[in-house]
Structure formats: C-alpha cells, structure tokens
N, C-alpha and C positions, 0 to 999 in steps of 0.2 A: 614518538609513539612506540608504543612496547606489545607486540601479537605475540599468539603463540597457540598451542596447541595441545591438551592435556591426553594423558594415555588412553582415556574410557572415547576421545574424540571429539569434545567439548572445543569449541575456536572461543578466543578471547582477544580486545585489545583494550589498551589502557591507553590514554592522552592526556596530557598534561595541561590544566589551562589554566588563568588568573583569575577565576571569579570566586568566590566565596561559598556560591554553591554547589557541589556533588549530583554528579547525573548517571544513571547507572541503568542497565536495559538487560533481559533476557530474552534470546529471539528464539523461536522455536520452528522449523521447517514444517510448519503443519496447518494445515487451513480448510477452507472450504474443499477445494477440488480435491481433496484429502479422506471424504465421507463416505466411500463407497463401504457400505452394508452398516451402516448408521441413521441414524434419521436425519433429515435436511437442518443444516442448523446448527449442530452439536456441537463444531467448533468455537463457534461464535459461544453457545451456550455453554461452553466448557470454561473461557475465559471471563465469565461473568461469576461463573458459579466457583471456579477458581478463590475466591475471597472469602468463602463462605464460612470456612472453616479447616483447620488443618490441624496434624495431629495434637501438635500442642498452643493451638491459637483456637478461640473462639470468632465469629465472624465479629462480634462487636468489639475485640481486643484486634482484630486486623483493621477496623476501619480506624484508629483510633490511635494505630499503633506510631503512623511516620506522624498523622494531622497534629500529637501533641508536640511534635518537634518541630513543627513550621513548616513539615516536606509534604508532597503529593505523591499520591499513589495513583497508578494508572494502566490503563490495558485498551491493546485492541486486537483486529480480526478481520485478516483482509483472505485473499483466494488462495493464498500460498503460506500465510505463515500468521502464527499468534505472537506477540508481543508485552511482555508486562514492565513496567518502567516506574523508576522514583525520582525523585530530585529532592535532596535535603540539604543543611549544612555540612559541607565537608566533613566535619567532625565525626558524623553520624551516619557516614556512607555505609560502616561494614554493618549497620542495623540496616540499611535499607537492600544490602546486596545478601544480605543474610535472609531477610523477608523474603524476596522474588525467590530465592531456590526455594524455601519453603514453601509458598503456594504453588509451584509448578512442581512441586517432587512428594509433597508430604498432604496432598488436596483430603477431604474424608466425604463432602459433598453430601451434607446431613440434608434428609427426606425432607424435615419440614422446612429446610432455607429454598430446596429444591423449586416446594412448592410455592413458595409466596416468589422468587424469581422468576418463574414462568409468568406469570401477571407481571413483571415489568417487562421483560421481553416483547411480549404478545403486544402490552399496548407499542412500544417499540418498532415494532411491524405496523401496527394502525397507524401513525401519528408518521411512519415513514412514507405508507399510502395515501395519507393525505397531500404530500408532497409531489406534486406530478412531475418537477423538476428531478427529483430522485428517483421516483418511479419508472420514468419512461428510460430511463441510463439502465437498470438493472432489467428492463423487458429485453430494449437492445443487445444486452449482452446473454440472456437468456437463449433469445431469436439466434444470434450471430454466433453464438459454440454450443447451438442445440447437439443432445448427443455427446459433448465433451464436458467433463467435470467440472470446467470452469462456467458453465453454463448454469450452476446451482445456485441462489440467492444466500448469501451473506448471513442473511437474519434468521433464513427458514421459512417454514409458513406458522401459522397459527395452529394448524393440529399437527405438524411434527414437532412441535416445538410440547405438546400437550403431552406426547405420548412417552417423552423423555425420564428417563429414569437416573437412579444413583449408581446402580449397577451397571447400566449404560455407558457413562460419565467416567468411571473408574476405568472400565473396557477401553476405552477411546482413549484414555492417558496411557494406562501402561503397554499403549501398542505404538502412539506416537510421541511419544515425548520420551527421546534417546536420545542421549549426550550428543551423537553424532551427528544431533540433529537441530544441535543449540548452539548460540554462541552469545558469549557476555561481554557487553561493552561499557568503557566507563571512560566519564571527564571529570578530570577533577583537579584540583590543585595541591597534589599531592607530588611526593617522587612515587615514579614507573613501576620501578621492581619492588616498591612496598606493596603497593597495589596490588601487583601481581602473585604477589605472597598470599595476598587474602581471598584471589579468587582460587587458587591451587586448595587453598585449605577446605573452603567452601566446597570445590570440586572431589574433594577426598571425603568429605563428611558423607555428601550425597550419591556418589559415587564409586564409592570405596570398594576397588577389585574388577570392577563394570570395563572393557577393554574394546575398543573398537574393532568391530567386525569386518575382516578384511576385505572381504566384498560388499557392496551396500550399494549398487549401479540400481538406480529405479527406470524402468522401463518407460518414453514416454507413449503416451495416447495418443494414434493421432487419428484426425482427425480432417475433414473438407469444411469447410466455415461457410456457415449458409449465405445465400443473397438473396436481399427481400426488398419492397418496395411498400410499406403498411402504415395504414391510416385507421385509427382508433377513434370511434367515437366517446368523447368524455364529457362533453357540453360542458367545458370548461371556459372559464371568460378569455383565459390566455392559452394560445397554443403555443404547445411545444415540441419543438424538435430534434432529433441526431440522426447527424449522417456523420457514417463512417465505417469502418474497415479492421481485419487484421493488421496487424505492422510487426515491425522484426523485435523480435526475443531477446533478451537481456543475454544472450551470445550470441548476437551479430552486432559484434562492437560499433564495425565502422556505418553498419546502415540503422543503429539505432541510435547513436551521436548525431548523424543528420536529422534521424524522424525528430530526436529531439527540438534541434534547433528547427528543424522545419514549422513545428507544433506551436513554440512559440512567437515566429514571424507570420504564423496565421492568425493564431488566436492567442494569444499569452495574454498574462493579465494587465501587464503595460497596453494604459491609451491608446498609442497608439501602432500596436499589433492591428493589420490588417481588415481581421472581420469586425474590431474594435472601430477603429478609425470611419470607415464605410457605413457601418449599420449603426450603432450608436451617437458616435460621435458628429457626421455628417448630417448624417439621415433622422435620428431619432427612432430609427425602427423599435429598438430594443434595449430593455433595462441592463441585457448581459447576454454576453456569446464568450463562449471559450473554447479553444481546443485542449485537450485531457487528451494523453499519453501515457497510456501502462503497459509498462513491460512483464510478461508473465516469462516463467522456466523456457516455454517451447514454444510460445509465440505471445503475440501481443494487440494492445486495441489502439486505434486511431479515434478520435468521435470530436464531433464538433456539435454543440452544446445550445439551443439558442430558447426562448422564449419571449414571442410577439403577440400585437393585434391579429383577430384574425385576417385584417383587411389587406395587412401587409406580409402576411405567409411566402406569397408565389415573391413577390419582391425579395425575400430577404433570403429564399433558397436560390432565385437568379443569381445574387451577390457572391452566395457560397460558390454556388458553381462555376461562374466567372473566375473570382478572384483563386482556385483550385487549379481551372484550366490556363491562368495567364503562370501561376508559379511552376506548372508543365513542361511549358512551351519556352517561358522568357527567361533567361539566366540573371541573375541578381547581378548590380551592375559592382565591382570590387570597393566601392565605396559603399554599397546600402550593406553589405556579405558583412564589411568589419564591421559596421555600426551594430549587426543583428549579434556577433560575435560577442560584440564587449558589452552589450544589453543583456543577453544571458550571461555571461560571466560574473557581471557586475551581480546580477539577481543571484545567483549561485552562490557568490560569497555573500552576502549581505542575509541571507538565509542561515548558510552554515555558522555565521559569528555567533547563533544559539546552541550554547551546550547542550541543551536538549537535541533540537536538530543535528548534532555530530554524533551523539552518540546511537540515538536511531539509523542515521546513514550508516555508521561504522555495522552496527549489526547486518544489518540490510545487504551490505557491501560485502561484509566475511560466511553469509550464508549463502550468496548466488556466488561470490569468486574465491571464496578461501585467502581474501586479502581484502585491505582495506583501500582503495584507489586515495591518495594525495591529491589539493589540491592543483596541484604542479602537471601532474597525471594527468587530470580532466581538462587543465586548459588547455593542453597538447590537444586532446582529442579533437577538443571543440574547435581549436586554430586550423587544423586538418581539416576542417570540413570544406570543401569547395562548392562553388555553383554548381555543375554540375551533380554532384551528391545529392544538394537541395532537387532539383528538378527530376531526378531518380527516385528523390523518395516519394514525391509527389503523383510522380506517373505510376509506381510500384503502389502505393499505399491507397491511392485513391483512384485505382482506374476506373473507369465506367464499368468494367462486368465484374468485378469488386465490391463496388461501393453499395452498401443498404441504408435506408431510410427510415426512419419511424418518425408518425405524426400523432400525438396527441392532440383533437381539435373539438 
C-alpha cells in the first residue's frame, strides 16, 4: 500500500489488488453534525444534488458517463462525512477518479434539477417513515444527543428540505469541502506510484496553489446524553424496540475494540450471537435483533435493535436484560473469548476481500487517523481484547442510569 499526503492537505492511499475491476472513493470530513446555520438536510441534499451537473458535464452526460463503460457511480451521507465512489474497469479508473473530483469541486447545482430532486428526497423521508424499523433508530438517536449536532436527522424533514436553494448548496460546498478535509482512496490492479501519479495531477488541477492551513484543531461539542424510558403510541401490528446507550469514540482505541467485539457477541449477525440464539433461534420471538455499533469523532452509540409480537414485548426486553446483566457480572470463559475472537476476525476479512469494501475502509480510516490500519494491526487489537474488557464495556456502555429505551407499540 502506497499513502501520502499532498501540499493543499489532501490524504490518499493506493492498494494494489488482482481483480479486474478499479475501485476509487473520495471522502470528505463533512456531514450532518456539520449543518449549523444551514437547513436540516443539506448534507445529505448536497450529495444527491452533487450529480446534477458540473461545469463541464450536464446531469444526463454524468449519469451515463461511467454506466456506458460497465462502472457504477455512487454516493452517500452519514453524521460525519459524505462519500462519492466508482468502480469500473481498471482501464478506466483515471475517468472515474477524474469524475468524483469533478463533482465535489466543480458542482453548478442548476435550479431546475434543484427542483425536481427535492421531490425525490422528500418522498425519501416518506417511504423512510414508513419504515418503523428505521424510524424509531433515528428518534433514538434524536432523543439520546438532543442538543448535540448529531442529534439531527440524516435526511432532513420535508420543509427544510423545501426551502433549500442553489445558492445555499454552493455556500455549504465552498465552506466545507477543503482538501484538508478529503482523502482519496483507491484498489486497483495497477503499480502504486502510477496511481499515485494521477491522483497528484488530479490534485494540482483542482487544487492548484490551495495549501493547508496550519492550524485547522475543530472544537468538540460537548455535550450530557439524555436518558429516557419512552413509549410511543403507533398501533403498529409489530413493536419495536432500542435500548441502548453512548459507547467510546473512534479514539478510545482499546475500549472501542471491546465495544466492538462486545456488540457482536451480543447481537452480531451470526446465528448464533447471543440475542440471536435466545430470541430467535430458541424462542421464535423475533424475525431479527441486532446490536449496531457506531463510532462518532467524540463519542459513540451502542443500541440493540429488535422487532416482536406484541405479546411477547416484556419477554424479549427480559432477555435483553438478563442476557446484558450476565455479560456484567460473568467473565467469558478463555475458550467462548477465542471462538468470539476468530468469529469476528473471520467476518472482518471475509468482508474486506471486497474491493469496494477496502477502499471505503481505507477512506474511513485516513479521515479519523491520518493512516490506514492493516489488517495485521486490527488482529493485534482484537487478540488484545480480554474478558475482563468484555465485562467493562458491558457495565460502562450499558449501565442501568445509562441505558434508554424506545418503544414503538
């Protein structure tokens, strides 16, 4: 793997792989908690509107531009950062790394694409409220950093999403979207330093003279995380539920390698994970329960995920809470520790053998640490983890005057 660092502040890394197709990502340090004195949403709606057009591209010569070559175009928009991504033939990577700078550096965000994107957005929000499984995750996290900027919804609502403009849009890019604030990663099966040749040129085109600012320390928010106990009436056939908690920040390495693996001996998507094995698998409670682990900048969310009958509600919050309180109390015995070790492990690589998958990680990874972690690095960590860690992050993450509730019923 070949990193490095361009003069305007730009991070980049190149990897080398055997497959035939080219996978390339531009991350950008900017997302929702990001909107103070913009309207709710923008991010999101920046990255859609993003395609619409650019100086020298029209939006129906951008959608058209990688699909004639057999590649995909793609974007997302999570609480900390926007992401726009390809994957083509090798052959055709520098057209496709060539596109992403172009729509995140040269956008024009014409009125009338403006307008007919807010009608896909907006239904976007409907069709995501119809979802109660979605819904009641982003109330949760509403409820739980009320007051904190990550506390803002993803999507927006339906009239800040209305009142958004072009000139808005332009505002919002050229205040966040700073070299200092990107990083470009790429797989491909190419040599290193050619690669790296074309993102330097790429970097000089769009960048040219742009020099990073020697100071650039962002202040965090902080902030007290609510704790709540709430029941929502939906007269929905199926209730649903999350409980859960803050947990440690993508820099508190060794206590968020635990939460990790804690997350997935609770709830991961293997069978037979914990709330899996008990409620599903035994019981029949439930179509699905998962624990969900996200690390933000300056802190983080724990939640455990379920939808039941109503009949079996109180039952299957029993279960959670037992099976919470025994991971507390009971140290994992050095035979169940390694089996959970090399279950995440295994899941970990078997994931990252997607080109796509590394190269999102590698972004991901050079925007929170200014490096890319190996995965040699991460097994370290995770072999680290001890019983007792596990039973720390349990009592820490989920304590009783901690933990909140939301019921959809």
């Amino acid at each position: 793997m070949r990193t490095g660092r361009a003069g305007c502040g730009l991070r980049y890394a190149v990897k080398r792989s055997g497959s035939a197709a080219g996978y390339c990502a531009l991350s950008i340090k900017c997302g929702t908690r990001d909107e103070e004195g913009y309207h709710s949403g923008i991010a999101h709606f920046v990255e859609h509107t993003l395609f619409k057009g650019t100086a020298h591209k029209s939006a129906a010569v951008i959608n058209s531009y990688l699909d004639k070559l057999g590649g995909e175009l793609n974007a997302y928009t999570t609480k900390e950062e926007i992401v726009l991504h390809a994957t083509v033939l090798k052959e055709d990577l520098h057209k496709a790394a060539g596109l992403l700078f172009e729509l995140a550096l040269e956008p024009t965000f014409p009125e009338k694409e403006i307008e007919t994107e807010k009608g896909v957005v907006i239904d976007e929000i409907i069709s995501y409220k119809d979802s109660p499984s979605d819904e009641i995750y982003d109330m949760f996290e509403e409820l739980l950093f009320a007051g904190h900027p990550l506390s803002s919804p993803i999507l927006g609502t339906k009239a800040s999403v209305r009142k958004m403009s072009s000139e808005e849009l332009r505002a919002f890019v050229r205040e966040k979207f700073k070299p200092w604030k990107m990083a470009f990663t790429v797989v491909v099966d190419e040599d290193e330093t050619k690669v790296e040749k074309m993102i330097l040129r790429l970097v000089d085109k769009y960048f040219d003279g742009v020099l990073e600012p020697l100071k650039q320390e962002e202040e965090a928010v902080s902030f007290i995380p609510a704790v709540f106990d709430r029941t929502v009436n939906r007269r929905n056939h199926q209730v649903n539920c999350v409980i859960g908690s803050t947990a440690p920040s993508l820099y508190r390495e060794k206590e968020r390698i635990a939460a990790v693996l804690l997350g997935n001996i609770l709830g991961g998507p293997a069978t037979n994970s914990i709330l899996n094995s008990v409620l599903r698998e035994k019981n029949g409670w439930v179509y699905g329960v998962e624990c969900s682990y996200t690390q933000y900048s300056d802190t983080g969310i724990m939640a455990i995920c379920l939808g039941c009958d109503r009949e079996n509600t109180e039952r299957c919050l029993a279960v959670v809470d037992k099976e919470i309180a025994r991971l507390q109390q009971e140290p994992l015995s050095p035979a169940r520790l390694k089996a959970a070790k090399k279950q995440l492990l295994g899941q970990l690589a078997i994931s990252g053998d997607n080109g796509e998958s590394q190269c999102l990680s590698m972004g991901k990874s050079l925007m929170s640490y200014g490096q890319v972690f190996t995965s040699g690095r991460n097994r370290e960590l995770i072999e680290a983890v001890t019983s007792e860690d596990l039973m720390n992050a349990a009592r820490e993450i989920f304590s009783p005057e901690k933990t909140s509730r939301l019921i959809f019923q």
